[in-house]
C-alpha positions as semicolon CSV with decimal commas, in nm:
position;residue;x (nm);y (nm);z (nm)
1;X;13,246;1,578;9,860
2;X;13,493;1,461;9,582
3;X;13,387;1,456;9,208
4;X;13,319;1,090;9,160
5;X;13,050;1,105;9,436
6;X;12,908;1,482;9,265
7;X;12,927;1,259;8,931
8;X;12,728;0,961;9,091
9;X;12,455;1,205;9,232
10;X;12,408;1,401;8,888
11;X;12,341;1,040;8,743
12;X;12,097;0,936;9,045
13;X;11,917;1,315;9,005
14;X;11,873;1,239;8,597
15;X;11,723;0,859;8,634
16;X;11,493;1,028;8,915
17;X;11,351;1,290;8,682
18;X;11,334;0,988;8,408
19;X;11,196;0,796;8,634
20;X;10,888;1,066;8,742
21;X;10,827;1,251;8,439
22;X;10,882;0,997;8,159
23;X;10,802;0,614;8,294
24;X;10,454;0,484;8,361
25;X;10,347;0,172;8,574
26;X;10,301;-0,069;8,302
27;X;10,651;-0,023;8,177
28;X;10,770;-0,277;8,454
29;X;11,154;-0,347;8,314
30;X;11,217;-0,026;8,249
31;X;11,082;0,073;8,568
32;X;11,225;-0,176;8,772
33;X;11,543;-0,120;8,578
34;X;11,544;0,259;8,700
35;X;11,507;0,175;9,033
36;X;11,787;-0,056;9,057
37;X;12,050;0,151;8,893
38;X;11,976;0,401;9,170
39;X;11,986;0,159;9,435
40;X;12,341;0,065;9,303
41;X;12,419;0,450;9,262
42;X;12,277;0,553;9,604
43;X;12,500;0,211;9,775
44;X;12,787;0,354;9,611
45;X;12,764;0,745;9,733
46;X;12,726;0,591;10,100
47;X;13,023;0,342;10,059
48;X;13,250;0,627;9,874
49;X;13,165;0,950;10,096
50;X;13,353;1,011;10,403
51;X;13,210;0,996;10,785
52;X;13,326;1,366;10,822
53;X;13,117;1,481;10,573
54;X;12,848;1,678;10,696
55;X;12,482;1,529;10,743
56;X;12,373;1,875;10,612
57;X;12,495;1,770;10,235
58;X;12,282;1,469;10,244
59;X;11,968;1,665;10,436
60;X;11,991;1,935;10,087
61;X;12,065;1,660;9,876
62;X;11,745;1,422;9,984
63;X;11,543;1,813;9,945
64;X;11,675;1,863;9,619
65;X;11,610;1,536;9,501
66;X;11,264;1,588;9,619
67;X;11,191;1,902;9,477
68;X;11,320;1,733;9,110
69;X;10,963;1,564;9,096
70;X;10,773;1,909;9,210
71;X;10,588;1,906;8,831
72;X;10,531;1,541;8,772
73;X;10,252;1,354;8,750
74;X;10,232;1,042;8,968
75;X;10,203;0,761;8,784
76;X;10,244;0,432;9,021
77;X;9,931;0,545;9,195
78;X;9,546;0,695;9,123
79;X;9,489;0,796;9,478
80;X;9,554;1,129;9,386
81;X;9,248;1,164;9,270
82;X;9,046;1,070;9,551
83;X;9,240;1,328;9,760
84;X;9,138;1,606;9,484
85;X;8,773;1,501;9,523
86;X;8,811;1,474;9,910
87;X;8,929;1,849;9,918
88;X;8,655;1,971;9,624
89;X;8,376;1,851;9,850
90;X;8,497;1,986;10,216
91;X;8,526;2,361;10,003
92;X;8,157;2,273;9,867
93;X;8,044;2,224;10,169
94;X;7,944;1,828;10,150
95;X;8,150;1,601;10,442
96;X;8,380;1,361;10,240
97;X;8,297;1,060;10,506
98;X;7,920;1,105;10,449
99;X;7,862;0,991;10,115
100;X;8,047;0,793;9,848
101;X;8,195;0,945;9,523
102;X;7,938;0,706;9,348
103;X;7,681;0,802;9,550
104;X;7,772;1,216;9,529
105;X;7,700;1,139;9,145
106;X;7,391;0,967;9,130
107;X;7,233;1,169;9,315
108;X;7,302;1,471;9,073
109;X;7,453;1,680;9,346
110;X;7,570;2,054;9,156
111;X;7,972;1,998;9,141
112;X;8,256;2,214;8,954
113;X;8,319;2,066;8,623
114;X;8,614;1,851;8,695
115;X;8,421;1,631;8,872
116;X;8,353;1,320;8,672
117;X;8,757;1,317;8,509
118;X;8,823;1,256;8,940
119;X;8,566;0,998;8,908
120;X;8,720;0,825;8,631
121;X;9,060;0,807;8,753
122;X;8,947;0,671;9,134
123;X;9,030;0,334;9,198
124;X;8,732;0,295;9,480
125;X;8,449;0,475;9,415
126;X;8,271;0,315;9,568
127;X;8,417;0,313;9,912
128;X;8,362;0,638;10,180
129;X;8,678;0,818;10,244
130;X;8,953;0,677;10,505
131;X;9,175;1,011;10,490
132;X;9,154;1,112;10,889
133;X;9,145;1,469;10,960
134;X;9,536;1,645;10,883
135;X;9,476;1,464;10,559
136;X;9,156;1,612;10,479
137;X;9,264;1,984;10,629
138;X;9,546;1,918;10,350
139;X;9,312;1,804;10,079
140;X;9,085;2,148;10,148
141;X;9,380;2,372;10,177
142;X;9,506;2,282;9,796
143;X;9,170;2,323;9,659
144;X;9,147;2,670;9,811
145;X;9,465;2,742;9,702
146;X;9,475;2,533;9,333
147;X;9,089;2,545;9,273
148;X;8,974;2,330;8,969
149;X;9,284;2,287;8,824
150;X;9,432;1,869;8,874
151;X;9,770;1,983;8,806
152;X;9,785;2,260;9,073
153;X;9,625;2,052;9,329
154;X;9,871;1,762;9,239
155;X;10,166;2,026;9,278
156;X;9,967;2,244;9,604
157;X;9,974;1,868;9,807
158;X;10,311;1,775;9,700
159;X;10,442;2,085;9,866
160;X;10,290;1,987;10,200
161;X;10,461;1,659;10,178
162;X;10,820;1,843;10,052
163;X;10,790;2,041;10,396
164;X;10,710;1,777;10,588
165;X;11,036;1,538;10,425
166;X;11,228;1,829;10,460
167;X;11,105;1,847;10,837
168;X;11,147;1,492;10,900
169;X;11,517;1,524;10,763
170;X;11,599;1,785;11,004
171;X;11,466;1,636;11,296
172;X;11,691;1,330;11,155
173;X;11,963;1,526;11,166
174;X;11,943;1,673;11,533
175;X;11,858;1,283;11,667
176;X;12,145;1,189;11,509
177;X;12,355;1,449;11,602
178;X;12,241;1,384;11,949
179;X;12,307;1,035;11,982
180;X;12,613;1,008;11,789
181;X;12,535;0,767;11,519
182;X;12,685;0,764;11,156
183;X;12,555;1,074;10,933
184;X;12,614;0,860;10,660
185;X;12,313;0,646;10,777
186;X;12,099;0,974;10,673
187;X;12,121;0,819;10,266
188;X;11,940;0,524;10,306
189;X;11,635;0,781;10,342
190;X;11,708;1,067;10,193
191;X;11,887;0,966;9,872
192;X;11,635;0,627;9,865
193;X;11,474;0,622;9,570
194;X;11,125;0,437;9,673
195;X;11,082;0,648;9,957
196;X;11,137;1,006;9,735
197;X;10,952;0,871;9,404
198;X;10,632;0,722;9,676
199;X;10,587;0,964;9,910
200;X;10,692;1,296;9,723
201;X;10,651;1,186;9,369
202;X;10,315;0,988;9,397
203;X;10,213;1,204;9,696
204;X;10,186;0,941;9,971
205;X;10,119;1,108;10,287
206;X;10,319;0,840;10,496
207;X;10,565;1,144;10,475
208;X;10,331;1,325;10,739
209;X;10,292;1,067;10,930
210;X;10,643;0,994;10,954
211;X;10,692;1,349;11,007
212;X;10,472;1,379;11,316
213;X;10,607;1,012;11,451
214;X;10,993;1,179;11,450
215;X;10,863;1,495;11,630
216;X;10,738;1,229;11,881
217;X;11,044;1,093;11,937
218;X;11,196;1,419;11,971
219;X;10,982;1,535;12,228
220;X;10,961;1,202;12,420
221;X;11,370;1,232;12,416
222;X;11,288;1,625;12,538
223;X;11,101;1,492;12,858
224;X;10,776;1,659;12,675
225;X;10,532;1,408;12,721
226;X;10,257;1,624;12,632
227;X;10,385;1,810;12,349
228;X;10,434;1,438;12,205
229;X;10,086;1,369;12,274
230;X;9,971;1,637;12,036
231;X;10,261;1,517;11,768
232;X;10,151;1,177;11,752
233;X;9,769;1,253;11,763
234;X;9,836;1,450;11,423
235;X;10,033;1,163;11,301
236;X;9,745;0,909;11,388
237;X;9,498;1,183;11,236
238;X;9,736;1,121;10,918
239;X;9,728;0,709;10,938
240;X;9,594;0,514;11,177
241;X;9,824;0,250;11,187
242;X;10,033;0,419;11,415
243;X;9,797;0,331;11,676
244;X;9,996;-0,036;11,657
245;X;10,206;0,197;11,919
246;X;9,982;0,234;12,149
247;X;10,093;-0,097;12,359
248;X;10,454;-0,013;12,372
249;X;10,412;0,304;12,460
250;X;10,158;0,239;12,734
251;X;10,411;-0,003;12,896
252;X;10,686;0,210;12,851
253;X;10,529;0,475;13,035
254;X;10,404;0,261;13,318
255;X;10,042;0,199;13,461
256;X;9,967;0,538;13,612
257;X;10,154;0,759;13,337
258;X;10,060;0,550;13,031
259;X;9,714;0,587;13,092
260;X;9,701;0,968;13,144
261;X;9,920;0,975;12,831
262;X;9,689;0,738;12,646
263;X;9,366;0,943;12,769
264;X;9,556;1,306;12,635
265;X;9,608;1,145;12,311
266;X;9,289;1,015;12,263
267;X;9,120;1,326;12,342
268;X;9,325;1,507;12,081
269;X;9,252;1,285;11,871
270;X;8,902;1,292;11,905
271;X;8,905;1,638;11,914
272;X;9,034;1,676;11,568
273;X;8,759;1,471;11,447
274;X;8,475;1,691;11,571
275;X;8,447;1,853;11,304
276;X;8,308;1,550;11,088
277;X;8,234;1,311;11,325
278;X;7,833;1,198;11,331
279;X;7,723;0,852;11,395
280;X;7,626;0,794;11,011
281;X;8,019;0,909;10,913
282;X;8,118;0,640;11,170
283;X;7,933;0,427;11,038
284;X;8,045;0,461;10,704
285;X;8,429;0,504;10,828
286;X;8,401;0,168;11,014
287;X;8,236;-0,005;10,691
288;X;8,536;0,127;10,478
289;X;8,792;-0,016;10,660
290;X;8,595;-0,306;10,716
291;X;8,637;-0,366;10,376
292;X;9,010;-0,275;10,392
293;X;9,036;-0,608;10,595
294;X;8,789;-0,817;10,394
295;X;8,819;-0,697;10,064
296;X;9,233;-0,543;9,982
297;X;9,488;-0,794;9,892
298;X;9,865;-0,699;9,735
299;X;10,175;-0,823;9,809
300;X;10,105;-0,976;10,102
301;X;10,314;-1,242;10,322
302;X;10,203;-1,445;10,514
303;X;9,808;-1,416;10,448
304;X;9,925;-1,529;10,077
305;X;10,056;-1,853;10,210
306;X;9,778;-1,902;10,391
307;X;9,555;-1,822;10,158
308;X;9,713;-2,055;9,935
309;X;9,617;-2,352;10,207
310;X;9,248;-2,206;10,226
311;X;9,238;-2,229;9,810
312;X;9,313;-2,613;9,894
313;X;9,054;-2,745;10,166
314;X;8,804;-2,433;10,056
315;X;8,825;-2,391;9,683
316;X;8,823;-2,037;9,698
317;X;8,951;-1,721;9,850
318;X;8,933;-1,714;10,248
319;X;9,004;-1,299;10,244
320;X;8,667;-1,235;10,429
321;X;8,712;-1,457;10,771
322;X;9,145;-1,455;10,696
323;X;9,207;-1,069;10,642
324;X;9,012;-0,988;11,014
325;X;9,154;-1,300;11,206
326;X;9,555;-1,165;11,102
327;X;9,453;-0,835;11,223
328;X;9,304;-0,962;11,555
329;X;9,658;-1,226;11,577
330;X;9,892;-0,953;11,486
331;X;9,735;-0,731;11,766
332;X;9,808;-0,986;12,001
333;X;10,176;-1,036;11,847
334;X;10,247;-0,652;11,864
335;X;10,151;-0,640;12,205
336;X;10,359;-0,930;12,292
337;X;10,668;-0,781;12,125
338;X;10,570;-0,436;12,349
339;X;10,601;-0,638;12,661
340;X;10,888;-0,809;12,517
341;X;11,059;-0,470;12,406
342;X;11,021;-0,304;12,758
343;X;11,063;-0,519;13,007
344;X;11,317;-0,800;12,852
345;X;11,474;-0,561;12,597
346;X;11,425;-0,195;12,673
347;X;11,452;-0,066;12,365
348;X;11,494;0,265;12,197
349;X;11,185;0,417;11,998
350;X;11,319;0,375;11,653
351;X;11,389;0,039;11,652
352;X;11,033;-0,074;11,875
353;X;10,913;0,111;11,543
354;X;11,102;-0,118;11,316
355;X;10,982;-0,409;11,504
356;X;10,656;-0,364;11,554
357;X;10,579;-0,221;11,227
358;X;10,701;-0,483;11,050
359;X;10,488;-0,720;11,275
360;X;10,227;-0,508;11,114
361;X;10,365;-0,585;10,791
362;X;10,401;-0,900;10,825
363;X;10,018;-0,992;10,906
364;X;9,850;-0,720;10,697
365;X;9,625;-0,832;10,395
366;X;9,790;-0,550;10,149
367;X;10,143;-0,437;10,156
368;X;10,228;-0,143;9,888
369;X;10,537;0,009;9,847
370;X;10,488;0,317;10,051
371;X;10,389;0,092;10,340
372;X;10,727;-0,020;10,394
373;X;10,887;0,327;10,403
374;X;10,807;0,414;10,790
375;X;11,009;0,143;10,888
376;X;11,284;0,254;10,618
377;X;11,310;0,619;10,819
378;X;11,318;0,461;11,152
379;X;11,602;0,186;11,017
380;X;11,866;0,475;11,022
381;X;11,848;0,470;11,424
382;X;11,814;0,124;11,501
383;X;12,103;-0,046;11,326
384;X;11,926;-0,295;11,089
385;X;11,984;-0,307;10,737
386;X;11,667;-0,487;10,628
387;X;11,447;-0,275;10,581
388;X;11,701;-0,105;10,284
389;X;11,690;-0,440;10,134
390;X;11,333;-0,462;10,158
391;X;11,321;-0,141;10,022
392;X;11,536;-0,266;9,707
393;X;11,317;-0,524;9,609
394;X;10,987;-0,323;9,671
395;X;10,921;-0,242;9,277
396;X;10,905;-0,573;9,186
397;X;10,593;-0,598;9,312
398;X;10,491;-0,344;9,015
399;X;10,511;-0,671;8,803
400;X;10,109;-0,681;8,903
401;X;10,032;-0,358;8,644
402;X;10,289;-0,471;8,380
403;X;9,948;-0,657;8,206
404;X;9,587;-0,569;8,186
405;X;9,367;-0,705;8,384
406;X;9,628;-0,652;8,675
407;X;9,742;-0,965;8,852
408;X;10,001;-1,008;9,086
409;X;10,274;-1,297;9,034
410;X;10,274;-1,509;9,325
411;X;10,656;-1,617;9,268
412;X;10,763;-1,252;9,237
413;X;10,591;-1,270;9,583
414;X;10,744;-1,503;9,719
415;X;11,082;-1,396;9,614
416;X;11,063;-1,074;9,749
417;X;10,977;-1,207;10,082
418;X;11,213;-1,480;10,062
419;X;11,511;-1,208;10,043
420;X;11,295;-1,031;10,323
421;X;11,312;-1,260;10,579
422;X;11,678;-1,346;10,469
423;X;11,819;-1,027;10,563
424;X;11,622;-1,046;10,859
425;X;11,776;-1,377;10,936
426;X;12,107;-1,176;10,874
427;X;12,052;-0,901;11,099
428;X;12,017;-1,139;11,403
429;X;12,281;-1,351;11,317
430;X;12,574;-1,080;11,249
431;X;12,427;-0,877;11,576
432;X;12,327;-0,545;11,403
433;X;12,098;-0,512;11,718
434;X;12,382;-0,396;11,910
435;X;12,398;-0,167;12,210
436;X;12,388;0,136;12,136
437;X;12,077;0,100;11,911
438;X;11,916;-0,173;12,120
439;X;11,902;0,023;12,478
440;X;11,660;0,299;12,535
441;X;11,896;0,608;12,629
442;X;11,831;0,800;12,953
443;X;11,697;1,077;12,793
444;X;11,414;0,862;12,647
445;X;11,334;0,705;12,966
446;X;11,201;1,089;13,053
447;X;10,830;1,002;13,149
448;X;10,751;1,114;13,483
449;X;10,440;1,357;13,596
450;X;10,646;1,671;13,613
451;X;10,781;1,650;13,291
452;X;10,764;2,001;13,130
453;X;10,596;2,094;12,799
């Protein structure tokens, strides 16, 4: 690595720290400003480093990088504290999807001190807990380890997500070893600065999920069908959207195969969920993301335009009947695009993620930042570059908390999904989709009944 592209990363690693330690939400040029000065710096350490350099400098850079915001405090997001609460119940013995935080409270319940400072800084209290199982086994395990300390338990989960980037970056490294693509590619992840700053720094546990999602991959590639079974069980039992796979997979395996693969997962799954699981905590679990549907709006796409024409022949917000009728149409689009993406196109896994998340996207109600970064990790394998362009537009949606009471800008909406679609648009156009990212590899087409474990 010469000494410009040492100097350039120095720079990137100081407006990181600056960027997690020192700026808050509210301070929207200055963050926005950050952000795109290392956008420009990380576009210029991919277009200056060499080929031959070796994917392991950027795997310890992205790690370094990452462990830079080990002390900070997140600041573009409160749902830190409901994961400190989540864990602080399971270790006092109350189930997190049984009752909500406002609830817990009135009804005088004996809790360790810190209790109402988690209260305060929730977002929802109101709402029962929609953290699946690994999330919750995460939650407990800091406040064994950090007790009633907010700090420690803010520091305790950010090391589970550190090993899991740092996993994910290594299984990067051996798919792309083993399927020949640029290393260079392995910077729009690991030296991006929304995906380090959302996941690590403001302890989004999309890093799990994507974590789990790449192990499936690897294993699928392996010919072990079941071992990627139990991968991408944990990763739903991190999200759920990943569930939006389901369809392709299914197809992809075939009738007979999909099925028995479907039935494996869903047993894991279910499995995992034991220990919670009553018919009053599905209840409440199916209320909350009821609400999710009908209630949650940010940066969204297309429901915004359509919500728009609702405001006109309704005169007033359509969220309730609009947010569940997208979800019900983009299930049918996903599992269009499925067909579509194994029996017209037979595409590779990474890129039927890229797709059909951002069908997902594209249709959902709310859209943060850390949303978008699943389909960032999955963009190094599948030869599109829009998702790093969505990626460098992502903190203008911040402009909603740069005033109090928060409200979103419609035109800063628009714009960022105007330059969305446009390098979408440009991706088809100048063929990124080309062969060797658009057609599934024979070692991904390993599905049959014998496969080994």
């Amino acid at each position: 690595m010469n000494r410009q592209i040492t100097a350039f990363s120095g720079l990137f690693a100081l407006l990181l720290a600056y960027t997690a330690y020192v700026i808050e939400r509210e301070q929207y040029l200055l963050l926005t400003g950050a952000f795109s000065l290392m956008f420009v710096l990380m576009a210029v350490i991919y277009f200056r480093s060499d080929r031959e350099t070796s994917p392991v400098v950027w795997i310890a850079a992205g790690i370094f990088l990452r462990a830079i915001v080990l002390f900070s405090v997140p600041a573009l997001s409160e749902d830190y504290y409901r994961f400190i609460w989540d864990g602080m119940l399971i270790m006092n013995g109350i189930n997190p999807f049984a009752f909500t935080p406002a609830q817990i409270i009135d009804a005088g319940l004996q809790l360790p001190a810190i209790a109402p400072q988690l209260l305060s800084g929730m977002n929802s209290p109101e709402y029962y807990s929609i953290y699946p199982a690994v999330c919750q086994g995460v939650f407990a395990a800091s406040w064994f380890i950090a007790g009633e300390s907010i700090f420690w338990n803010i520091v305790t989960i950010r090391l589970f997500i550190l090993a899991a980037e740092s996993a994910t970056l290594i299984l990067m490294y051996r798919l792309i070893a083993s399927k020949g693509i640029d290393s260079r590619n392995l910077i729009w992840y690991a030296l991006n600065p929304v995906v380090i700053l959302e996941l690590t720094g403001n302890l989004h546990f999309e890093a799990l999920m994507i974590c789990f999602l790449f192990l499936t991959w690897w294993l699928l590639s392996s010919g072990r069908i079941y071992g990627a079974a139990i991968a991408f069980a944990l990763a739903v039992q991190v999200k759920l959207v990943p569930l939006i796979l389901i369809p392709w997979l299914f197809f992809r395996f075939g009738f007979r195969q999909g099925l028995k693969w479907i039935l494996a997962t869903g047993l894991i799954i279910a499995g995992l969920s034991i220990p919670s699981l009553s018919g009053t905590v599905l209840s409440n679990f199916s209320d909350s993301l009821g609400l999710y549907f009908r209630t949650f709006e940010f940066n969204a796409g297309l429901y915004y335009a359509i919500r728009e024409i609702g405001y006109w022949f309704k005169g007033y917000n359509i969220i309730a009947t609009l947010g569940p009728a997208l979800a019900i149409a983009g299930t049918v689009v996903i599992i269009a695009f499925s067909l579509y993406l194994n029996y017209i196109q037979r595409t590779t896994f990474a890129l039927s993620v890229v797709i059909i998340f951002t069908v997902h996207l594209f249709f959902a109600t709310t859209v943060h930042p850390w949303y978008i970064v699943t389909i960032i990790a999955f963009s190094v394998f599948s030869g599109l570059l829009y998702p790093v362009i969505w990626s460098v537009f992502l903190p203008l949606s911040y402009h909603a908390y740069s005033s109090y009471p928060y409200e979103e800008s419609v035109p800063v909406v628009i714009f960022i999904y105007c330059c969305v679609i446009a390098a979408i648009i440009y991706d088809c156009t100048k063929s990124r989709m080309i062969s060797v990212f658009l057609n599934a590899t024979p070692d991904e087409e390993a599905h049959t009944d014998n496969s080994s474990d």
